[in-house]
C-alpha positions, 0 to 999 in steps of 0.5 A: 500500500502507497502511502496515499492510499494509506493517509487515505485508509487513515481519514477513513479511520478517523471518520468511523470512530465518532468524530460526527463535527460537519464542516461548512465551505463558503464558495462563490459557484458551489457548497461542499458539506463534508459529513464524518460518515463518509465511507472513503474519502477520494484521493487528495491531488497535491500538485504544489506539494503542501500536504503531509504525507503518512510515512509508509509502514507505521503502524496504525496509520497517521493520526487523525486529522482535524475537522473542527472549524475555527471561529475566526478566519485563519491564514491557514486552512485544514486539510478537509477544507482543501481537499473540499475545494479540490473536489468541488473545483474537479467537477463530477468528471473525475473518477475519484472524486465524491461529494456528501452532503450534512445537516445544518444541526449542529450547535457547533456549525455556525455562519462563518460569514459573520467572521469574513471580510467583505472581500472573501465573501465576494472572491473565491479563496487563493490560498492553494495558489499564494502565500499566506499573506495574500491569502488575507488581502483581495489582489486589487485592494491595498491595506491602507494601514501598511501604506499611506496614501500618495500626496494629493493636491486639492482638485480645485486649484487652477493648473498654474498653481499646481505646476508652481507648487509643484516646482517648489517641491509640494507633489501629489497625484493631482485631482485624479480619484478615478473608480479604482479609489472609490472601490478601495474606500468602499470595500475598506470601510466595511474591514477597518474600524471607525477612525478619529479625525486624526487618523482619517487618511483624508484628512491626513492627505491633505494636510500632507499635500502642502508639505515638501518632499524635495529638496527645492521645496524643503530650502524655500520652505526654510528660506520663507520661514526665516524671513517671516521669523526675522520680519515678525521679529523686528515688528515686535521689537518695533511694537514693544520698544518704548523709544522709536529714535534718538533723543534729543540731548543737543537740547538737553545740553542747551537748556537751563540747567538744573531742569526743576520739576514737581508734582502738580494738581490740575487746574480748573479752567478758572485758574484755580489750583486744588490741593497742597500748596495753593492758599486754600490749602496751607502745607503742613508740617512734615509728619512722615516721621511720626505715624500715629496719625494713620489709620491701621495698614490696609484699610480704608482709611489708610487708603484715602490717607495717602491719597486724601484727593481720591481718584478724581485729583490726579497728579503730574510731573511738570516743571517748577516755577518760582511762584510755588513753594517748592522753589529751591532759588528765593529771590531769583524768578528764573532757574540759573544758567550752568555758567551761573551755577559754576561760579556759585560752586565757589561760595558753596562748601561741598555736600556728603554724598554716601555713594552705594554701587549695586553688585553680587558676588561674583563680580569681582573683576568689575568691583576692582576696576571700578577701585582702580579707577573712578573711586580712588583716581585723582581725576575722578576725586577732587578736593570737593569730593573728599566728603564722597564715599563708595561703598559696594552694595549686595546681598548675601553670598552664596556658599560658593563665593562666601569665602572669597567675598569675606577676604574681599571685605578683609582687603578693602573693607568696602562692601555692604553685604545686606541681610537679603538674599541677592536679587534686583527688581525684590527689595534689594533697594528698599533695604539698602535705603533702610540701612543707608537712613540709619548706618551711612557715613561719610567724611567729615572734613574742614574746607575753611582752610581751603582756598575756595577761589579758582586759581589761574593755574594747575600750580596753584591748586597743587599749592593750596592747603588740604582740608582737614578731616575732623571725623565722620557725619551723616551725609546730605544724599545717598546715591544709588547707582549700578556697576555697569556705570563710570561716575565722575565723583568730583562732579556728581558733588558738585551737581548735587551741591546746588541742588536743595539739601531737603526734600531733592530726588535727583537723576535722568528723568525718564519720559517724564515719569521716573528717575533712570536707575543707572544713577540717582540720589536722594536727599537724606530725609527722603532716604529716611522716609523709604525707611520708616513709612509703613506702607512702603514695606509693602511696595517693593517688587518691581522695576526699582527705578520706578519703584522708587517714583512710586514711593516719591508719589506717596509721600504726604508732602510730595507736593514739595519734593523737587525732582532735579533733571539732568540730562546732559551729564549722563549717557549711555557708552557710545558703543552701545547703540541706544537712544542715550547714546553719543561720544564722550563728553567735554565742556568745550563741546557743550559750550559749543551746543549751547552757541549753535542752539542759540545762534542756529545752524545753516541748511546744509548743516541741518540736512547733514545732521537728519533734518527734524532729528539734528538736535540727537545728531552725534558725530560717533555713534548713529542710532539704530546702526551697529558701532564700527570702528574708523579704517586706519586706526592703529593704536588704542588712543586713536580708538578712544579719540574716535569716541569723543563727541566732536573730535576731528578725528570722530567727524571723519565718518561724516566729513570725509572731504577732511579739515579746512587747513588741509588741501582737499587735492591732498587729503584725497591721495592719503590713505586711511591710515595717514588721515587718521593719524593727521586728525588724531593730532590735531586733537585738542588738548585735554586743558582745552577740552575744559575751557582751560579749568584748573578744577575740570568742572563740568561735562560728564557726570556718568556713563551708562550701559558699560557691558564690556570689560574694553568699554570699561577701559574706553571710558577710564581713558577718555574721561580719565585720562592716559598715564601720560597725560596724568604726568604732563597734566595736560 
């Protein structure tokens, strides 16, 4: 016996011994029920090989086959089941084939058709022809979810508009959806699950019909999005910065100085002024000090105690005039002229001034520039800023920079450290006022020996006698100022010492609202008041230069504060591109400003200097357009030269044509460099620049917004000075 008669006599076998499961085919041209009562099963023709055959001589024969249908379609189908097929597809021509037919009884035969994707129930099997894969998925349908779908481009888009994207890289098939498409998405719909919006492939394609697959579409795509970036960039920067062009400090300069302002009521149309100050309302005394008047901290009262006028009375910053009380010059009914104020300096003794630079503690390197250089320079330092002191300002350290700030303090004994952790815009400036009402020092020496006079040369003042210092007093103003800023000391003294002694809050006024926290000072009873008015405890985050506007605002006499502007004095550093920035300045360019705003400018002069902005024209630095330095310079005072405002040498950007005592035949065949070095010396004398001043007075106060260590240095040289200089005295 062969070994398929054997397989054969073995499903006999199995089919006698009680095994009575039918088995159901579904195929579209015919039924085919197998009964387990069938006397002989035919012959199964394998012409591809895949059934297993009975191994000739074993006892017994093969084991039985199963019958038993599974509930769920399976890639792989049973014996039974092809040999079913094969016989249904032979036909009755064949002399080995035979068919049985069973009953639908059975509990356990079920309509497998609940079980079966659409596409089997409309297409005949293939798996004794394909691989198992195959056997799952019709020849004509794709799985949509092993595939995605190809780019399309909307139907609707003209065809210029396709051919341009396109180009740019945004492929797709275009508008054809064809009957094709439409009988996949038919016949899939009934197989897959129902899909969220995110996973509908329509909506997926597209949203990728806009997205570039090539390497032209993905650069232009870059390309266009940085320069949407960069325009809304400067659009927001435009949007959000409070100053759209440079100031104007050729009028700053020309005006009368010191500038006065104070708080003022509205008046009515009839002329009539409401609140402190006018004669219906008499001043009272000051009663910051003593607080037994107020009403307990946040009630109702002790709001409408600090503003008794209610929300109806508002208050504006405007300038003094000599019919209020606040006027700081009795019997004058103008402010004076700078050059009045410098010959009154002589009949004045100097002020204390208690100077508190705010730093941290791992700014170390700046702190020993500024030892090195303003606070101890001779320059920075005369005779009348004896009674100056500067102390640095910070919170505690951290533990990582407590050992080295302990020794810094041991070497200098110059630092404040505040119990406070350290912070900016949270309290730091409310308690260093705290601490400066009470703990600031300064000075105190005897200037009666002093030869006030000016003398008529530098001899003289190395002649004159010392002042003698007598110990140390409280001093007339705290300053607060940053560590990015170079202070002049000698002349911060003298500005301060012809502002009022009480009642003075001093600094640049910024757009008429606050003092710039690069530098400001405050008399010592205001000082005072921050310490001990209870309500401003609760008024210290924030923007501290405004915070300190604020707590001006609420002073019960702030009627009487006087805020002395000066906008001349202080500036930003002329790299810094901001609306404060220009050159250094002198006193010789000052006077100079002065004459051309009073004399007035010609045309050609006025359309070189922009027209409508010529009074913020600066021969260094140009507002909105990065610093550059002059071709040709060669050496680092040639650099700091090109700095100051008004020099020849700063004037070579817009006067190329040279200077008049040059021919211009001449100066057209010189180079970059041997223009430079003919303008660096025909540079003015540092006397000169002074208007021959034995004392330097005038000219810079501060300078602001020094963020390098090279500016730093700039700036020491050009206000200060070269060694050589220091030793000629020139």
């Amino acid at each position: 016996m062969t070994g398929r008669s054997m397989s054969a006599n073995n499903i006999h076998q199995a089919s006698s011994s009680g095994y009575t499961s039918p088995t159901r085919i579904k195929n579209p041209s015919i039924d085919v029920f197998l009964s387990a009562t069938t006397a002989l099963m035919p012959l199964v023709r394998d012409p591809h090989h895949i059934l297993p055959v009975s191994v000739p001589g074993t006892p017994g024969g093969s084991p039985p086959l199963s019958r038993r249908n599974s509930p769920l379609p399976s890639a792989r189908a049973s014996m039974l089941d092809m040999e079913a097929e094969y016989n249904a597809l032979a036909g009755p021509s064949s002399p080995r084939t035979s068919t049985s037919t069973v009953t639908r009884s059975d509990p356990e035969s079920v309509d497998e058709d609940e079980f079966l994707p659409t596409y089997q129930r409309n297409h005949a099997p293939s798996w004794f022809t394909s691989g198992v894969e195959s056997s799952l998925v019709s020849p004509k349908i794709t799985n949509h979810r092993s595939r995605p779908p190809p780019l399309r481009i909307p139907s609707g888009r003209p065809k210029r508009w396709r051919r341009a994207l396109n180009a740019l890289g945004f492929t797709g098939t275009g508008s054809r959806t064809g009957t094709r498409v439409k009988e996949r998405e038919r016949l899939m719909s009934d197989f897959s699950s129902p899909l969220s919006r995110a996973d509908d492939p329509k909506w997926f394609t597209r949203t990728m019909a806009y997205v570039p697959t090539t390497p032209w579409g993905i650069v232009s795509f870059l390309f266009f999005f940085g320069c949407f970036a960069v325009s809304m960039t400067i659009l927001l920067k435009y949007i959000l910065e409070p100053d759209k062009q440079a100031l104007p400090w050729r009028a700053y300069c020309s005006s009368d100085y010191p500038t006065l302002y104070s708080l003022q009521h509205t008046r009515d149309p009839l002329g009539e002024s409401f609140g402190p100050g006018s004669s219906e309302h008499p001043l009272p005394p000051p009663t910051y000090l003593d607080h037994s008047h107020l009403p307990p901290h946040g009630s109702t009262d002790a709001h409408r105690s600090l503003f008794p006028f209610g929300s109806s009375d508002t208050l504006t910053l405007k300038p003094l005039t000599s019919d209020m009380s606040a006027w700081p010059f009795p019997g004058q009914s103008t402010a004076p002229r700078a050059g009045e104020i410098q010959s009154a300096l002589s009949d004045t003794p100097p002020v204390g001034v208690f100077v508190g630079v705010f730093t941290y503690d791992a700014a170390v390197a700046r702190r020993n520039m500024i030892r090195m250089s303003y606070a101890s320079h001779a320059r920075s330092r005369k005779v009348g800023s004896k009674s100056v002191r500067l102390r640095f300002i910070m919170g505690r350290p951290s533990h990582r920079h407590r050992k080295a700030v302990e020794l810094e303090m041991e070497a200098f004994n110059d630092i404040v450290i505040l119990d406070i952790p350290e912070n900016m815009n949270q309290g730091k400036t409310h308690a260093y006022f705290t601490w400066a009402a009470e703990h600031a020092m300064v000075d105190d020496y005897d200037f009666a020996t002093y030869d006030l006079p000016v003398p008529a040369s530098q001899s003289d003042v190395a002649a004159r006698p010392k002042p003698v210092q007598k110990g140390e007093r409280r001093p007339d103003y705290i300053v607060k100022a940053d560590d990015d800023s170079f202070i002049m000391l000698g002349e911060l003294e003298r500005r301060l010492r012809v502002i009022p002694r009480k009642m003075a809050y001093w600094g640049y006024l910024v757009k008429n609202k606050f003092m710039g926290g690069q530098c400001y000072a405050l008399s010592l009873d205001l000082a005072e008041y921050v310490a001990s008015f209870p309500p401003l405890r609760q008024m210290t985050h924030g923007k501290e230069d405004k915070l300190v506007s604020r707590w001006m605002t609420v002073h019960p006499q702030k009627e009487n504060i006087v805020w002395v502007s000066e906008k001349c004095g202080i500036y930003d550093h002329p790299r810094a591109g901001t609306v404060y920035s220009h050159g250094f300045l002198f006193p010789s360019e000052i006077a100079k400003t002065r004459e051309e705003q009073s004399t007035g400018l010609d045309t050609e002069t006025t359309l070189l200097r922009g027209g409508l902005l010529a009074d913020a024209y600066s021969t260094v630095s140009k507002f909105g357009v990065p610093f550059r330095p002059l071709r040709g310079i060669k050496t680092a005072e040639q650099n700091v030269e090109s700095l100051v405002e008004g020099s020849p040498l700063s004037k070579l950007r817009d006067y190329p044509q040279g200077p008049a005592s040059v021919p211009e035949s001449e100066w057209r065949v010189k180079s970059n460099t041997e223009k430079v070095s003919t303008l660096f010396d025909m540079r003015p004398s540092r006397s000169s620049r002074f208007l021959d001043d034995a004392d330097e007075r005038g000219g810079t106060v501060v300078v602001h917004y020094i963020k390098k260590r090279e500016w730093f240095i700039e700036t020491m040289v050009a206000l200060l000075g070269t060694s050589e200089h220091h030793l000629k005295g020139t």
